[in-house]
MOPAC internal coordinates of N, CA, C and O (Angstrom, degrees):
PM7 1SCF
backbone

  N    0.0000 0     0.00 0     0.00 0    0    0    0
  C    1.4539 1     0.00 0     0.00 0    1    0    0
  C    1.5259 1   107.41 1     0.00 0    2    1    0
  O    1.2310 1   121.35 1   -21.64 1    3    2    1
  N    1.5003 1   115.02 1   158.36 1    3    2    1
  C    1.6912 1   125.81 1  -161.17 1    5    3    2
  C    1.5122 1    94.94 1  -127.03 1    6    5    3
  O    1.2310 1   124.27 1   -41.67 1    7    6    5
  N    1.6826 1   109.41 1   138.33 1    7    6    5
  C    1.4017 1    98.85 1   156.70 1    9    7    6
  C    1.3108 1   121.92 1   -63.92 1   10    9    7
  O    1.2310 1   126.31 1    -5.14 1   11   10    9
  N    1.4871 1   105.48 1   174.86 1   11   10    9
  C    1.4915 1   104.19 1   174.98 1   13   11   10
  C    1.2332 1   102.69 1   -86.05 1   14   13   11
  O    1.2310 1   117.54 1   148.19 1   15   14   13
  N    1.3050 1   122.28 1   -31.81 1   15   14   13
  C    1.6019 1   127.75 1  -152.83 1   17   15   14
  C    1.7432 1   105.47 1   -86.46 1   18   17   15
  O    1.2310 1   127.70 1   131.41 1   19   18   17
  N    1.3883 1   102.77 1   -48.59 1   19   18   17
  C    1.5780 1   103.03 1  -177.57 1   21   19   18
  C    1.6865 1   125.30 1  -137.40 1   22   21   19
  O    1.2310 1   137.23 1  -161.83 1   23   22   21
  N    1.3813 1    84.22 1    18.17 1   23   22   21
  C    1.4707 1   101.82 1   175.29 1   25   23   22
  C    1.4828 1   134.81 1    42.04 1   26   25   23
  O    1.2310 1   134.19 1  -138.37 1   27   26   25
  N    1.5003 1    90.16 1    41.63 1   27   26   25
  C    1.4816 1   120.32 1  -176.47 1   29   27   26
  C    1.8037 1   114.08 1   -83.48 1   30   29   27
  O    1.2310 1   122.27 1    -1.45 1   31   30   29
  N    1.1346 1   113.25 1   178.55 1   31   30   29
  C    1.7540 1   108.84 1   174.57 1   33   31   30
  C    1.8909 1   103.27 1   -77.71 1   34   33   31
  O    1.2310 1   118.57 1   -52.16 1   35   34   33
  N    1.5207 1   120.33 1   127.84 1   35   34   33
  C    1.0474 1   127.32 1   124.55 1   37   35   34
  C    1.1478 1   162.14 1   -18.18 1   38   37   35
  O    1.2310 1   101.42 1  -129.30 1   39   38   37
  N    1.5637 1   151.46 1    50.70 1   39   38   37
  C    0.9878 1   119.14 1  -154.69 1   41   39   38
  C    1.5171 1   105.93 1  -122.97 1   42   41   39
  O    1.2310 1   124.33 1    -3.03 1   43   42   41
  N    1.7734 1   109.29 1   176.97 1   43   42   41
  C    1.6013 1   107.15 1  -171.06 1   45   43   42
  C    1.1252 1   108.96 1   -70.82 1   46   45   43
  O    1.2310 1   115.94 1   -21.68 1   47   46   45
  N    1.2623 1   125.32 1   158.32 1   47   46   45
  C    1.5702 1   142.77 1   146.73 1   49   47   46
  C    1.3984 1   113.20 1  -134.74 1   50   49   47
  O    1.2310 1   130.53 1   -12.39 1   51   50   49
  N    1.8375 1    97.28 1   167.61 1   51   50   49
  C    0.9671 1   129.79 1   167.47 1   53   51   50
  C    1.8555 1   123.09 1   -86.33 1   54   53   51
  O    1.2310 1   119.46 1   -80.01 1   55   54   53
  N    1.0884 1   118.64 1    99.99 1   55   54   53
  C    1.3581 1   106.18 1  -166.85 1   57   55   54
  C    1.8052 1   118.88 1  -108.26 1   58   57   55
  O    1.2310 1   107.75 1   -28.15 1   59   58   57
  N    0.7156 1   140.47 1   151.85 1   59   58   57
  C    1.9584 1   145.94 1  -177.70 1   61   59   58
  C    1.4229 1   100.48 1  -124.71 1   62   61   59
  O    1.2310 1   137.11 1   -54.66 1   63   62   61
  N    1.3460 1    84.45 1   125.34 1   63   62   61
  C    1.8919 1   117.03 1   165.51 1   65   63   62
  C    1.4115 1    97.73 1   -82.50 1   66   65   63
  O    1.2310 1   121.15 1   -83.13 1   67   66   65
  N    1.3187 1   115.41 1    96.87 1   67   66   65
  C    1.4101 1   102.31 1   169.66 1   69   67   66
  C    1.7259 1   104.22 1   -92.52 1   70   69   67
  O    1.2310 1   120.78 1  -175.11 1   71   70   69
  N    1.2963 1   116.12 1     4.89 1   71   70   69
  C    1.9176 1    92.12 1   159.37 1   73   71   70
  C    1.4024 1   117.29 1  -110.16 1   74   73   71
  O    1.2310 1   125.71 1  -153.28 1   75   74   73
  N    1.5364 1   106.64 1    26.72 1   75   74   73
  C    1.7062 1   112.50 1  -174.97 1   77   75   74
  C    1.4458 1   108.63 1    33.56 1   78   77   75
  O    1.2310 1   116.82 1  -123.01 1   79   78   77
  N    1.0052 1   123.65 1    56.99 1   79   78   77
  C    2.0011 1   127.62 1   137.12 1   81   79   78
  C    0.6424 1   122.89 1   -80.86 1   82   81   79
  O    1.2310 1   109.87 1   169.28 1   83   82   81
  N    1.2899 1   136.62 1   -10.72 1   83   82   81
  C    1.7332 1   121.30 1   141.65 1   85   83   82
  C    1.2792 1   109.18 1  -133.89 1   86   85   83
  O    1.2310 1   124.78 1   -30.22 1   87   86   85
  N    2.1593 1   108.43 1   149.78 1   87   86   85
  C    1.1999 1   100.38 1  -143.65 1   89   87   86
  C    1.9286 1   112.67 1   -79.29 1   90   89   87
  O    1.2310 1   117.01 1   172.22 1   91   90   89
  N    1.0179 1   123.29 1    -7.78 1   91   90   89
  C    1.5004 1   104.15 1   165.27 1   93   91   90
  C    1.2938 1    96.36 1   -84.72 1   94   93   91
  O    1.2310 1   128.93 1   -30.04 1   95   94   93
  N    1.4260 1   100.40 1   149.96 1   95   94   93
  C    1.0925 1   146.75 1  -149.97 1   97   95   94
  C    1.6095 1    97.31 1   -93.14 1   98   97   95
  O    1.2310 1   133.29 1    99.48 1   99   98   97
  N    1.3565 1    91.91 1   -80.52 1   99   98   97
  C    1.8064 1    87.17 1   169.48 1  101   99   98
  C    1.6787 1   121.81 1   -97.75 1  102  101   99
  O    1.2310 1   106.66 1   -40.89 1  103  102  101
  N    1.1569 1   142.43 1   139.11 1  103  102  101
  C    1.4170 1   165.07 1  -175.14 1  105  103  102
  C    1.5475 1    94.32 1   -99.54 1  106  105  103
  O    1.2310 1   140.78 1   -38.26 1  107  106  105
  N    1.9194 1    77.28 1   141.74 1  107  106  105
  C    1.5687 1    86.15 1   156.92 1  109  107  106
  C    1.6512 1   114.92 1  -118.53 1  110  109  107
  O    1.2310 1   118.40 1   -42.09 1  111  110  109
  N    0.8294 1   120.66 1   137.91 1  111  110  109
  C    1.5540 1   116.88 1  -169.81 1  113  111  110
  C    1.6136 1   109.95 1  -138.52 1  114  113  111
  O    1.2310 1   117.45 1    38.40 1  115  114  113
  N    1.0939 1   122.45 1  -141.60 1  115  114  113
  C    1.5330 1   145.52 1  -145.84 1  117  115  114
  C    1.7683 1   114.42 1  -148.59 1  118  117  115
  O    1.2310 1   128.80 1   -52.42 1  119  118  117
  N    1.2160 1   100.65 1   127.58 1  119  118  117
  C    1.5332 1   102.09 1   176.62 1  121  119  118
  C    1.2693 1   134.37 1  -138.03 1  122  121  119
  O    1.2310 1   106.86 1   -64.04 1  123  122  121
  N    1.2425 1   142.06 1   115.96 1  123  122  121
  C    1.2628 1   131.42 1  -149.92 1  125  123  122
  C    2.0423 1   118.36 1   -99.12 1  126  125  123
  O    1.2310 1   133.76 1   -73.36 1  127  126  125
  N    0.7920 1    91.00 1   106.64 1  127  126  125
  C    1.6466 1   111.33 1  -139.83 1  129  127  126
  C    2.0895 1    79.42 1   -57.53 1  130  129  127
  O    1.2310 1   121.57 1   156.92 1  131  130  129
  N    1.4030 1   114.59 1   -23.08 1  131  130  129
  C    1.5039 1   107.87 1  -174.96 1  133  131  130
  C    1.7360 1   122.54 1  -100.08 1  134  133  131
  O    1.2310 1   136.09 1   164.58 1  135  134  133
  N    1.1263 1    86.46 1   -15.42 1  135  134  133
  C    1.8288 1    89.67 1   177.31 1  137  135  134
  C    1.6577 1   105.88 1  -137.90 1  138  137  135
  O    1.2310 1   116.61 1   144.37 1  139  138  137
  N    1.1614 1   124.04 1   -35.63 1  139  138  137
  C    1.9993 1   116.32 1   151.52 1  141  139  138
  C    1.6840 1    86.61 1   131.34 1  142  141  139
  O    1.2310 1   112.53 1  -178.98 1  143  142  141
  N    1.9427 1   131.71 1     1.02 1  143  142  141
  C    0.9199 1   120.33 1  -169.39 1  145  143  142
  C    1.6928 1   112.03 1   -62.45 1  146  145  143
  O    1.2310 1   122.82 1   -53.68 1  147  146  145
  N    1.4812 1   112.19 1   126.32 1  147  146  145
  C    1.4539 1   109.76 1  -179.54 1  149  147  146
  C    1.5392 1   115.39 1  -103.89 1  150  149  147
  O    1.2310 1   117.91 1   -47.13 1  151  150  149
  N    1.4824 1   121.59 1   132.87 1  151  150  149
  C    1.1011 1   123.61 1   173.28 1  153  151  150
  C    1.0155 1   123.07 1  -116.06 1  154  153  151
  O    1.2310 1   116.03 1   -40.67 1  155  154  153
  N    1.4021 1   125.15 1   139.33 1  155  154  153
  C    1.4641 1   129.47 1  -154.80 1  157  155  154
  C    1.8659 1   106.16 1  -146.87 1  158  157  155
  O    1.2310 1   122.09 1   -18.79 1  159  158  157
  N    1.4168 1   113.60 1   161.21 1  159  158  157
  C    1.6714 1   107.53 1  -167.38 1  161  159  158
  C    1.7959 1   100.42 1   -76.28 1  162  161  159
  O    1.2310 1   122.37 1   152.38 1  163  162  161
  N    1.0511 1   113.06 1   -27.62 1  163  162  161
  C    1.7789 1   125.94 1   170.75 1  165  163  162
  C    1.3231 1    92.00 1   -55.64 1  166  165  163
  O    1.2310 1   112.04 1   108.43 1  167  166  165
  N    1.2228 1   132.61 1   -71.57 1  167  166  165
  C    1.9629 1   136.89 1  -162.26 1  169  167  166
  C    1.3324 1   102.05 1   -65.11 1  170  169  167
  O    1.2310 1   111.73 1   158.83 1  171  170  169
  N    1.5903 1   133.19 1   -21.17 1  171  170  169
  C    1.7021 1   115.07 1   179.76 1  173  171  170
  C    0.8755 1    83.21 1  -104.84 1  174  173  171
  O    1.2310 1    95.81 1   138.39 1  175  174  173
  N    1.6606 1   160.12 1   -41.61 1  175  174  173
  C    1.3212 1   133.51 1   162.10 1  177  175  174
  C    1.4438 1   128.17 1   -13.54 1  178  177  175
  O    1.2310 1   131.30 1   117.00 1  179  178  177
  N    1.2893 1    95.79 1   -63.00 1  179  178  177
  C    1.5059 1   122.53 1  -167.36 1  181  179  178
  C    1.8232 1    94.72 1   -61.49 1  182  181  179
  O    1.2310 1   123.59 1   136.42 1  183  182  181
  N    1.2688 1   110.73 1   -43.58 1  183  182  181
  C    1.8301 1    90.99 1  -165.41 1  185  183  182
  C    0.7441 1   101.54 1  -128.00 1  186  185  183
  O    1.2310 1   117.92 1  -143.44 1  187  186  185
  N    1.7957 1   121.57 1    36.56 1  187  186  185
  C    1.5351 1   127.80 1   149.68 1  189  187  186
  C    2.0194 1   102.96 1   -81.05 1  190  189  187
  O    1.2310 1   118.66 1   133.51 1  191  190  189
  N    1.1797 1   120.16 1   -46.49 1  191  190  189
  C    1.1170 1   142.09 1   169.98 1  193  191  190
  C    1.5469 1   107.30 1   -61.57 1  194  193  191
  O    1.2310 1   113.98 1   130.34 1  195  194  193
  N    1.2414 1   129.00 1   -49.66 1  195  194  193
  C    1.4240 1   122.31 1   166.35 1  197  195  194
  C    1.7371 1   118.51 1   -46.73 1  198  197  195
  O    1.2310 1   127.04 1   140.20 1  199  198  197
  N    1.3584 1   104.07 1   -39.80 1  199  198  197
  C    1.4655 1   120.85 1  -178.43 1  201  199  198
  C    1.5261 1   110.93 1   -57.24 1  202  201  199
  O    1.2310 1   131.88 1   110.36 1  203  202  201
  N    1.2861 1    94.68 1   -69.64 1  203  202  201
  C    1.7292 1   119.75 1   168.56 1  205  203  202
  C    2.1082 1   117.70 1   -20.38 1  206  205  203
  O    1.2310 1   135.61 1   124.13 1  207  206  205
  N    1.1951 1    87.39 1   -55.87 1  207  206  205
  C    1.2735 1   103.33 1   173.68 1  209  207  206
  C    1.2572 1   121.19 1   -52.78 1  210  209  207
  O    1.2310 1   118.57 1   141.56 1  211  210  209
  N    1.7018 1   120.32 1   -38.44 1  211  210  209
  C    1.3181 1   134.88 1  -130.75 1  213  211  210
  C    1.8451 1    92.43 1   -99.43 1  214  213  211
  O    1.2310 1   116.09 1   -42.39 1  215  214  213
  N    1.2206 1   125.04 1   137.61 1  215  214  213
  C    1.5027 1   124.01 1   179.79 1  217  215  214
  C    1.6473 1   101.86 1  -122.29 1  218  217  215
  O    1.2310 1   126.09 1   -37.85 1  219  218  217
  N    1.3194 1   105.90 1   142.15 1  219  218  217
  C    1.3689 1   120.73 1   156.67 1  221  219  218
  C    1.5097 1   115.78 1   -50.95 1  222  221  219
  O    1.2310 1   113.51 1   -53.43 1  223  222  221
  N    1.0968 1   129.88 1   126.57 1  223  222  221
  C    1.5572 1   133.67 1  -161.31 1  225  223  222
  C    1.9793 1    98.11 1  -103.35 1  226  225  223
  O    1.2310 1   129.45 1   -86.49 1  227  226  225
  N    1.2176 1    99.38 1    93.51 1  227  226  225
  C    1.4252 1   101.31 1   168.16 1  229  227  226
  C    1.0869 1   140.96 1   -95.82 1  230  229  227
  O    1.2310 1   108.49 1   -40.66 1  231  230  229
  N    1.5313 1   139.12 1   139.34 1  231  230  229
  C    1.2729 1   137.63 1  -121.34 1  233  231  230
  C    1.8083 1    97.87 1   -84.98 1  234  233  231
  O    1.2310 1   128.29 1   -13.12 1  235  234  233
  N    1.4047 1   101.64 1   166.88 1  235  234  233
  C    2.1407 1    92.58 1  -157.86 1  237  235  234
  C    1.8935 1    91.81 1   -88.69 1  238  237  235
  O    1.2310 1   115.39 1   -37.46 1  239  238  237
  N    1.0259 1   126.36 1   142.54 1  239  238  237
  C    1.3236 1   139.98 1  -166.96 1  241  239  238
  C    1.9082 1   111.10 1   -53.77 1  242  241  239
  O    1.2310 1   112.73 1   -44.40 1  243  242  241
  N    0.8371 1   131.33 1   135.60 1  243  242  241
  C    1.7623 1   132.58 1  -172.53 1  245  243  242
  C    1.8464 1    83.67 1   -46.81 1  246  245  243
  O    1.2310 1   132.45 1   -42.41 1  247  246  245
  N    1.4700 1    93.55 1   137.59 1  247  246  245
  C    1.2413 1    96.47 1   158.62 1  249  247  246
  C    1.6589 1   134.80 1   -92.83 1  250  249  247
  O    1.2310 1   128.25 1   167.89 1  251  250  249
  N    1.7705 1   101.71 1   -12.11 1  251  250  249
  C    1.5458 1   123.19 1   172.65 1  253  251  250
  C    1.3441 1   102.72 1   -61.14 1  254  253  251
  O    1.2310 1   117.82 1   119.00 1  255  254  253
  N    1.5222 1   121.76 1   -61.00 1  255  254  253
  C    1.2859 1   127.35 1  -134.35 1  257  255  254
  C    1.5801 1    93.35 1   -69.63 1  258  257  255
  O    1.2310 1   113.67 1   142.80 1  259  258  257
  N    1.7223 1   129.58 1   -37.20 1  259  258  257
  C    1.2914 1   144.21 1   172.18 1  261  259  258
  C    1.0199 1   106.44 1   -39.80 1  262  261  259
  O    1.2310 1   117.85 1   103.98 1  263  262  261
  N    1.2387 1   121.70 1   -76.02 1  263  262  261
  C    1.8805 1   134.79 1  -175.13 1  265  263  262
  C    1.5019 1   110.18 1   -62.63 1  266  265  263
  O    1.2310 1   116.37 1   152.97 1  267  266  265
  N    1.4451 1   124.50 1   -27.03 1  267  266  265
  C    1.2367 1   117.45 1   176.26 1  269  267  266
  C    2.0519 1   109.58 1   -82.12 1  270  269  267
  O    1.2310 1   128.25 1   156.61 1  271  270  269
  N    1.0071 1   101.72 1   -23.39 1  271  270  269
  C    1.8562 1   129.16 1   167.72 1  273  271  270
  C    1.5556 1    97.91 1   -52.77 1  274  273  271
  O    1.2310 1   118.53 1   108.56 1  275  274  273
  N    1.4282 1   120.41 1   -71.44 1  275  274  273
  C    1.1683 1   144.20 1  -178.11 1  277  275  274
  C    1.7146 1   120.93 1   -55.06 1  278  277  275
  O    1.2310 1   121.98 1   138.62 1  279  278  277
  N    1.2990 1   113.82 1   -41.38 1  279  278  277
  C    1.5024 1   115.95 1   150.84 1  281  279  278
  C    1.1140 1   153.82 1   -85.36 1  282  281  279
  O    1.2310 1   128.78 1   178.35 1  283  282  281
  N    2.0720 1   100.69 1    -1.65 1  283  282  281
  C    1.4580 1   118.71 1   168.49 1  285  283  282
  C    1.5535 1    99.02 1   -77.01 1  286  285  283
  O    1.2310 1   118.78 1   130.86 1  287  286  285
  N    1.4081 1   119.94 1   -49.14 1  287  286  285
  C    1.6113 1   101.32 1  -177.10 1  289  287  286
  C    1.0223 1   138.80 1   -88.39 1  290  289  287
  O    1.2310 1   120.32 1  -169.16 1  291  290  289
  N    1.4871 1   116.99 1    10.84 1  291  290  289
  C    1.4003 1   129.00 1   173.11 1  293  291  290
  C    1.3339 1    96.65 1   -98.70 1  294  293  291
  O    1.2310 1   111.45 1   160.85 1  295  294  293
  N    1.2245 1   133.70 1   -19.15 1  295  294  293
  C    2.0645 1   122.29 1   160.68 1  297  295  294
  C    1.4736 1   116.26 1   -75.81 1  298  297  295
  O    1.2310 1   120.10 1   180.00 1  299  298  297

């Protein structure tokens, strides 16, 4: 497995919630032996759902073509 961040080696760990937000106690997760990024099933949760949210921003509709729409059927 690759980080995301620097695409270094992965490896497993053992990890502790020390503020118990979720209820095991200890996690097993992911560790990035070159930059310390940790991944855990709570953290792809978290920005699988961040993603989810996220929309393609599409461009705002001609505003001519509307008003020119708008004065063919009122003649």
């Amino acid at each position: 497995m690759t980080c995301t961040r620097c695409e270094g080696l992965m490896v497993s760990e053992h990890l502790v919630d020390l503020h118990e937000s979720f209820h095991p106690m200890w996690l097993r997760g992911y560790r990035c032996v070159s930059c310390g990024n940790i991944v855990d099933s709570l953290i792809q949760r978290h920005r699988m759902v961040q993603r989810s949210h996220l929309r393609p921003v599409a461009p705002p509709p001609p505003v001519k073509a509307a008003l020119f729409d708008l004065i063919k059927l009122t003649a």
